[in-house]
N, C-alpha and C positions, 0 to 999 in steps of 0.2 A: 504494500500500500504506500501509495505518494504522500507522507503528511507535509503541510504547509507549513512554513518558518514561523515562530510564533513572532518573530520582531516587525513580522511585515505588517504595513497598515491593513485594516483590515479589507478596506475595499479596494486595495492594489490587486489580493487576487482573485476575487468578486470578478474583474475585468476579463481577468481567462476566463470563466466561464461562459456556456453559450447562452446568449439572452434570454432564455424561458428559464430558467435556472437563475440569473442576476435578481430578475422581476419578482420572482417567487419568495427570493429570498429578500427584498423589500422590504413586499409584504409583511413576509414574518416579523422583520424588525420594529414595522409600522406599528400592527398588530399589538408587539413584546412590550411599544412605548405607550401605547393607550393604555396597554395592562396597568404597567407601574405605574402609571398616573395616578389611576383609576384607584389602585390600592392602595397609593399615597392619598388621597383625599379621604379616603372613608376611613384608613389611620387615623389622620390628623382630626376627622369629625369624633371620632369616638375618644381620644384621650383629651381634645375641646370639651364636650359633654363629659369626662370622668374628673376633668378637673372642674367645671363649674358645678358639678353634684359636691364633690368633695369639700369647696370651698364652703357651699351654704350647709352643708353638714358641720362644719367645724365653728359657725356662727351660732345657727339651729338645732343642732343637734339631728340624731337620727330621726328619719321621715316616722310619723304614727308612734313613738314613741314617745312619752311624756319626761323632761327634762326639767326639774326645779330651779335648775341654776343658769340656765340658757339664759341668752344677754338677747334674741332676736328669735323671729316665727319665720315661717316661711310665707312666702305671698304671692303666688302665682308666678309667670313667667312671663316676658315679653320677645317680642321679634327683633331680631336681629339679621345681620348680616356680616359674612368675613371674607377671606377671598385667598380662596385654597384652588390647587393649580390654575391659576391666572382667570379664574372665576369668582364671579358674589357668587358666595352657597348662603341659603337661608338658614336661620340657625334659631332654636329656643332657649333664653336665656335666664335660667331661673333670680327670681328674686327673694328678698329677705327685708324685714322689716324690724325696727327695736322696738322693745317690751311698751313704748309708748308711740309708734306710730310712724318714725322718720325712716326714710329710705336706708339701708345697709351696701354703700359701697364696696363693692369687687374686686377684689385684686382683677381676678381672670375676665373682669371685664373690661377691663381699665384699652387695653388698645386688642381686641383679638383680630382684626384687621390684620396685623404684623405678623400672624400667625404662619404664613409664609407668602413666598412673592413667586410668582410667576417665574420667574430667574431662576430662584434656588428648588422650584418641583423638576423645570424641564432641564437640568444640568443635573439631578437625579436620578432623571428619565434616561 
């Protein structure tokens, strides 16, 4: 068997082969970079949502469990948006309230916009 240099660029020897076999293998690439997007975004959505659960459990305390010493409740959630592989994704952003009424600030909501850029998914990818 003829194996190929590993130093070579990759698609120096892509060029040898015959065009239905280049194209194919495109594809595949095409294909392998939607993959890793795709799974880089639904990563990024689920530890976004494990860290904003986390946070208001650590204000609130656990969900349906009664806490005597809890400093805040919890309060519904609102709409949001961030922008995970170079898209707005919509997002639900839980909220929390103190024992008298004023809004409970976020860390993890403070900028999740930044949560990645279009740049740092597709150099990833």
């Amino acid at each position: 068997m003829n194996a190929q240099p590993t130093t070579q660029e990759p698609t120096a020897w892509v060029a040898d082969l015959p065009e239905e076999i280049g194209l194919a293998l495109a594809d595949i690439v095409g294909v392998a970079r939607e993959g890793l997007l795709a799974m880089s975004v639904a990563t990024g959505m689920a530890v976004m949502q494990a860290m904003f659960a986390a946070e208001v459990t650590s204000v609130a305390g656990v969900k349906g469990k009664h806490d005597p010493d809890r400093r805040a409740v919890r309060h519904g959630a609102e709409k949001g948006s961030v922008t995970l592989g170079g898209r707005r994704v919509a997002v639900s952003r839980p909220r929390a309230r103190t024992l008298d009424g004023h809004e409970v600030p976020l860390a993890s909501h403070a900028h999740p916009e930044t949560a990645s850029t279009p740049e740092s998914v597709g150099a990833a990818a």
